[in-house]
C-alpha positions as CSV (number, residue, x, y, z in Angstrom):
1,X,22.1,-7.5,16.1
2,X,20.3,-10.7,15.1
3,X,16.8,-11.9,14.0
4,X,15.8,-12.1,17.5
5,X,15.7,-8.4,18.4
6,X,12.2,-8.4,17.5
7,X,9.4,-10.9,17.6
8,X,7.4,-9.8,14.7
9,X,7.9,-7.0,12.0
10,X,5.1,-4.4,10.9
11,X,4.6,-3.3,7.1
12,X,2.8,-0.3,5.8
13,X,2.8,0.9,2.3
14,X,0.8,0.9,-1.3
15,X,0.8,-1.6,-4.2
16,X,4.6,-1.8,-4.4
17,X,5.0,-3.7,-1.1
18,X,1.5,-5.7,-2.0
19,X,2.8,-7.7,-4.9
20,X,1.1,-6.2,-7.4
21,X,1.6,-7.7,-10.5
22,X,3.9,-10.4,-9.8
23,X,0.9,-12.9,-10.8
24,X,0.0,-11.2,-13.9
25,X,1.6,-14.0,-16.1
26,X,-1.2,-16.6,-15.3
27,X,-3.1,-14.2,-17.2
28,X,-4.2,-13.2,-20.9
29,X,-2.7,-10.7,-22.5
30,X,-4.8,-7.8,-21.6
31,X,-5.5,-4.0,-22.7
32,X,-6.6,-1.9,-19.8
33,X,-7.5,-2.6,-15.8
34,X,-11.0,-3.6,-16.7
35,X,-9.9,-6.1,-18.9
36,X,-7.4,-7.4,-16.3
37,X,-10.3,-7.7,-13.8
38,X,-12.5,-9.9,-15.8
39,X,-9.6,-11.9,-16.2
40,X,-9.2,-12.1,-12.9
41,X,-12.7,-13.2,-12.5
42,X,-12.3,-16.2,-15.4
43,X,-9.1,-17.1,-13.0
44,X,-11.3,-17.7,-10.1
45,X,-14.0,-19.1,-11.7
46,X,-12.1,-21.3,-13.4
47,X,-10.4,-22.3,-9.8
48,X,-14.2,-23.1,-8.4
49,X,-13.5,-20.3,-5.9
50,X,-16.3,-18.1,-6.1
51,X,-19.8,-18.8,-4.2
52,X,-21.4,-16.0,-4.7
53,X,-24.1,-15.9,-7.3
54,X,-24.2,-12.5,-7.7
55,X,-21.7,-10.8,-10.2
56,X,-20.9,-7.7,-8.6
57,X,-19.9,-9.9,-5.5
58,X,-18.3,-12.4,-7.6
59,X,-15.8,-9.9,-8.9
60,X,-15.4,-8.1,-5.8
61,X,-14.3,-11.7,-4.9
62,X,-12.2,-12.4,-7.3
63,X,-10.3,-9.8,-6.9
64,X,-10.1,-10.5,-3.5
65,X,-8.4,-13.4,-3.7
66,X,-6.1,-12.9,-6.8
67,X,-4.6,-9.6,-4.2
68,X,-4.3,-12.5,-1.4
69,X,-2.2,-14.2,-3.8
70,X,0.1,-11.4,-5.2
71,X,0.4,-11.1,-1.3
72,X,2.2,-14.2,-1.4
73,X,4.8,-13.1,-3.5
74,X,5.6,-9.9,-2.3
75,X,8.8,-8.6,-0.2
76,X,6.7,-8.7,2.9
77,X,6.3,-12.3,2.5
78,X,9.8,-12.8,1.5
79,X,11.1,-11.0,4.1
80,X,9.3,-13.4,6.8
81,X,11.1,-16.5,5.2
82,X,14.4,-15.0,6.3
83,X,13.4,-14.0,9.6
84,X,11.0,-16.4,10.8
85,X,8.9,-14.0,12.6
86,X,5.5,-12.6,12.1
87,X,5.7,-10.4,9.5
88,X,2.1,-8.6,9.1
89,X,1.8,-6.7,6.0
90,X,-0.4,-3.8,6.4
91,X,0.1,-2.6,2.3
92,X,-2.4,-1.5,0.5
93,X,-3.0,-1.1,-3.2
94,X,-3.4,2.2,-4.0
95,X,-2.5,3.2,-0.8
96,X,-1.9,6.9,0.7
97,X,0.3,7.8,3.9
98,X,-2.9,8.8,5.3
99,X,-4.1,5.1,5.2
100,X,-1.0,3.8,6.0
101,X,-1.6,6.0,9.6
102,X,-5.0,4.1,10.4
103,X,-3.6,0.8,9.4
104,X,-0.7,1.3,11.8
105,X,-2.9,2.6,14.3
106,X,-5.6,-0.3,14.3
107,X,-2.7,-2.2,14.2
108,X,-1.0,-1.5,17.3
109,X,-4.5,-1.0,19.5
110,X,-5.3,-4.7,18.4
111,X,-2.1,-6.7,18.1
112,X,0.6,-4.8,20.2
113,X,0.0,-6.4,23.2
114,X,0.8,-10.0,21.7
115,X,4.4,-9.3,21.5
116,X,7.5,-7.8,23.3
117,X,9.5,-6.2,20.8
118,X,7.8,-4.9,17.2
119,X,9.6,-3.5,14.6
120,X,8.1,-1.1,11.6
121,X,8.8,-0.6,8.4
122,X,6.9,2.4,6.5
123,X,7.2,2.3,2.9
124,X,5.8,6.0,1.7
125,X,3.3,6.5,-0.8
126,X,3.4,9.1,-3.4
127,X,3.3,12.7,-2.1
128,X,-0.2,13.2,-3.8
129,X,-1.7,10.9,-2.5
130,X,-4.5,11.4,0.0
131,X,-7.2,9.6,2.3
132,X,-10.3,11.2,2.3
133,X,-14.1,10.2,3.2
134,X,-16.3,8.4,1.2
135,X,-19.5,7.8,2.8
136,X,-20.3,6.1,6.0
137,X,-20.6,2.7,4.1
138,X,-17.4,2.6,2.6
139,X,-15.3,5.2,5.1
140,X,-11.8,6.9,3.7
141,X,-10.9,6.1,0.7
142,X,-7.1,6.7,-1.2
143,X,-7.2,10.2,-3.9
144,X,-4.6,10.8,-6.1
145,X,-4.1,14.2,-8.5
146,X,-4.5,11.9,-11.4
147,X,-7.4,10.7,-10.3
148,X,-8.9,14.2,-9.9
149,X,-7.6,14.8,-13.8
150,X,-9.0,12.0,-15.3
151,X,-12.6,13.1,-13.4
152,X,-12.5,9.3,-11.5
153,X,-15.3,8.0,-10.1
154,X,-13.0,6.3,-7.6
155,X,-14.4,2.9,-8.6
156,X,-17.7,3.6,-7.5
157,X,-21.3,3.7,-9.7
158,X,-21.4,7.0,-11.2
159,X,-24.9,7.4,-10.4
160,X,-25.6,5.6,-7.1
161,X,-22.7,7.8,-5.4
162,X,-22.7,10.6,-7.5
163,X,-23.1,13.0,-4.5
164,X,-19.8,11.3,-3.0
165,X,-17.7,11.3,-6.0
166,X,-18.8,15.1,-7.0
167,X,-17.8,16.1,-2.8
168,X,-14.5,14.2,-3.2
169,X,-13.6,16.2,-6.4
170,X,-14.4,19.5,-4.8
171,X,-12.5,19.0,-1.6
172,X,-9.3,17.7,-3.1
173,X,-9.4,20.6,-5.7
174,X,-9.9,22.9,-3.1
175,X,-7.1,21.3,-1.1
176,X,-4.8,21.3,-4.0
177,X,-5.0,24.6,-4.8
178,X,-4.3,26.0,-1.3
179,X,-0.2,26.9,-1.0
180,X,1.6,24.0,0.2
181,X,-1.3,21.9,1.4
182,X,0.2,18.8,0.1
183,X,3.2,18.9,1.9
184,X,2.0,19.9,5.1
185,X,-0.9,17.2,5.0
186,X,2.1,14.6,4.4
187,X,4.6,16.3,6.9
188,X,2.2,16.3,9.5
189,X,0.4,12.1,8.8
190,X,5.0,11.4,8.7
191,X,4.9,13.3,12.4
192,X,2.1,11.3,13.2
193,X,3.3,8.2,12.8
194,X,6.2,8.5,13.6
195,X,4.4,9.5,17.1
196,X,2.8,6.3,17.4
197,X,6.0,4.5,17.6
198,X,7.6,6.7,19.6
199,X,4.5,6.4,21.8
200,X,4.3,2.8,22.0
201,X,8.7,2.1,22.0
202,X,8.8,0.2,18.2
203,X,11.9,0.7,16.3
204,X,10.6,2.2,12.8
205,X,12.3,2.7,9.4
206,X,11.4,4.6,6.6
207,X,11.5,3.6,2.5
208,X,10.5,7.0,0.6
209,X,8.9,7.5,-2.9
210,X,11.7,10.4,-4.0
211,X,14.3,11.8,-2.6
212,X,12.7,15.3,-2.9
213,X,10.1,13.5,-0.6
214,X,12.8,12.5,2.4
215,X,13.1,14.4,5.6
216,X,16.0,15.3,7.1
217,X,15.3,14.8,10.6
218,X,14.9,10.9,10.2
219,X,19.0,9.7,10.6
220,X,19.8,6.1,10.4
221,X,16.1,5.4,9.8
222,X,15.6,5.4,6.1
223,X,16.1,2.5,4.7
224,X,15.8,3.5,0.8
225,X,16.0,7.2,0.3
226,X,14.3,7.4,-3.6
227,X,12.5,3.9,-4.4
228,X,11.1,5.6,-7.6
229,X,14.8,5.7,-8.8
230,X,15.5,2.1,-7.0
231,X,12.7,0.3,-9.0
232,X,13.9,1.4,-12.5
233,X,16.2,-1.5,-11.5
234,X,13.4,-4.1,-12.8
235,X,11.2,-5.3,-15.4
236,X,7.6,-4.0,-14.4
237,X,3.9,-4.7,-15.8
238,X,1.7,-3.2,-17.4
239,X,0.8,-0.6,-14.6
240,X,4.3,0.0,-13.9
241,X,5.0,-2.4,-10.8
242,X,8.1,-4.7,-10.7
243,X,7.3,-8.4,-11.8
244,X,11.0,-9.3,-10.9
245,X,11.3,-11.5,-8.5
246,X,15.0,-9.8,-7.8
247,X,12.9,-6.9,-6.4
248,X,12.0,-8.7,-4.0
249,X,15.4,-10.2,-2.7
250,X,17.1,-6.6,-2.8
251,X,14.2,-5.3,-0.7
252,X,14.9,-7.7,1.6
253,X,19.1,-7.2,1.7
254,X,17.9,-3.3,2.2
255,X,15.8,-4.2,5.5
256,X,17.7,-7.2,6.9
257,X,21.3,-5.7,8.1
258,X,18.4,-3.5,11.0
259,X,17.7,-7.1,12.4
C-alpha cells in the first residue's frame, strides 16, 4: 500500500484524539476545571482575541479557541503531516460513540462526494458513555455514569434548564439500571457505524477504550485493541490526558502501516 490509497482520512473519537491538554503548559498552575477555564479566558484576553463584550460569550469563546489550538497538536494533525492528505478530525471532547455516529454521518452526507477514496478511523469512547437530548436549543449532548454520580448539571445553569438536567438524570438512571442496556446501546451505535461505511465503500479501523470493550467480529480492523492500557505509556495532565508529544508519534506508527 502507499499514502495514495486514499485521498483524505476521517477521525472520530473523544478528548484523547482532540489534544486535550497538550497546551496546558502556557497555563498557571491551576486547581480544578473552573480554574483552568478562567485561565483559558486570561490567555485569550491576553492574545486580543475575544470581541465579545459579554462574559458568558467571551468564555464560551475562549474556550473555543484554546480547543482549536490543542487541535493543532493532536495525532489527527500529526498524522496529516505524514500523509499529506486531508485529514478531518471529527473528535470531540467528551465525546460518546453515539456522537461519534452523527459526526460520521453529517460527515459523509456533506463531504463524501468531494473525494474518491476515504478512509476512517474510529477511536471508541468509554463504554458509559452516552448521547442523549438536551433541548431543542442545544440538541444531544455526551452523559457519562460519573456524571450521573456526581448529580452534574452537564455544564448548563442549574436553574434556567433545570427541567433538562432533572429529565437527563431520570432517563440515564433508568437506562442504567435496565440489564445490559449499556452494552447493547454500544453494540448496536458499533453496528451502526460500521453500516455507514459499509454503505458508502470506506475502509474503516477501529482504536477501542479496553479490551473487554473489543468485538470479535472486527479482524484486521482494530488498530489498538485496549488504548486505556496503551496510554499508561505517557506522562498525562491533570485530567488524565497524555501531554507527551511521543503519544502522538506512536499513534501515528499504529495507523500508518494501513496506508
Amino acid at each position: 500500500m502507499t499514502i495514495h490509497k486514499f485521498d483524505a482520512v476521517v477521525i472520530t473519537g473523544c478528548s484523547f484524539s482532540a489534544g486535550m491538554e497538550m497546551n496546558d503548559y502556557k497555563l498557571e498552575n491551576y486547581k480544578d476545571n473552573l480554574q483552568r477555564q478562567a485561565l483559558i479566558w486570561k490567555w485569550a484576553k491576553t492574545q486580543n482575541m475575544l470581541k465579545s463584550k459579554d462574559l458568558h460569550q467571551s468564555k464560551t469563546d475562549a474556550l473555543f479557541l484554546w480547543q482549536q489550538q490543542e487541535r493543532k497538536k493532536s495525532w489527527p494533525a500529526k498524522l496529516q503531516e505524514h500523509l499529506q492528505v486531508p485529514v478531518h478530525n471529527l473528535a470531540r471532547i467528551g465525546g460518546s460513540i453515539g456522537q461519534s455516529l452523527l459526526a460520521y454521518s453529517n460527515f459523509l452526507q456533506n463531504h463524501k462526494h468531494k473525494y474518491k477514496k476515504i478512509c476512517a478511523v474510529h477511536q471508541i469512547p468509554s463504554f458509559s458513555r452516552m448521547c442523549v437530548k438536551f433541548n431543542k436549543e442545544f440538541g444531544r449532548i455526551n452523559v457519562t455514569s460519573g456524571d450521573i454520580e456526581k448529580n452534574s448539571n452537564f455544564g448548563f445553569d442549574k436553574k434556567f434548564y433545570k427541567k433538562e438536567i432533572e429529565q437527563i438524570h431520570r432517563y440515564y438512571k433508568e437506562k442504567i439500571t435496565t440489564p445490559n442496556y449499556l452494552e447493547k446501546y454500544f453494540n448496536k451505535i458499533l453496528l451502526k457505524i460500521k453500516y455507514l461505511s459499509v454503505k458508502n465503500n470506506i475502509d474503516d479501523f477501529f482504536i477501542f477504550a479496553t479490551h473487554s470493550e473489543k468485538p470479535n467480529n472486527f479482524v484486521g480492523k482494530i488498530l489498538i485493541k485496549d488504548l486505556e492500557q496503551f496510554r499508561k505509556q505517557y506522562a498525562k495532565g491533570k485530567q488524565g490526558h497524555p501531554i507527551d508529544p511521543q503519544y502522538n508519534i506512536d499513534m501515528c506508527k499504529k495507523i500508518l502501516p494501513i496506508f
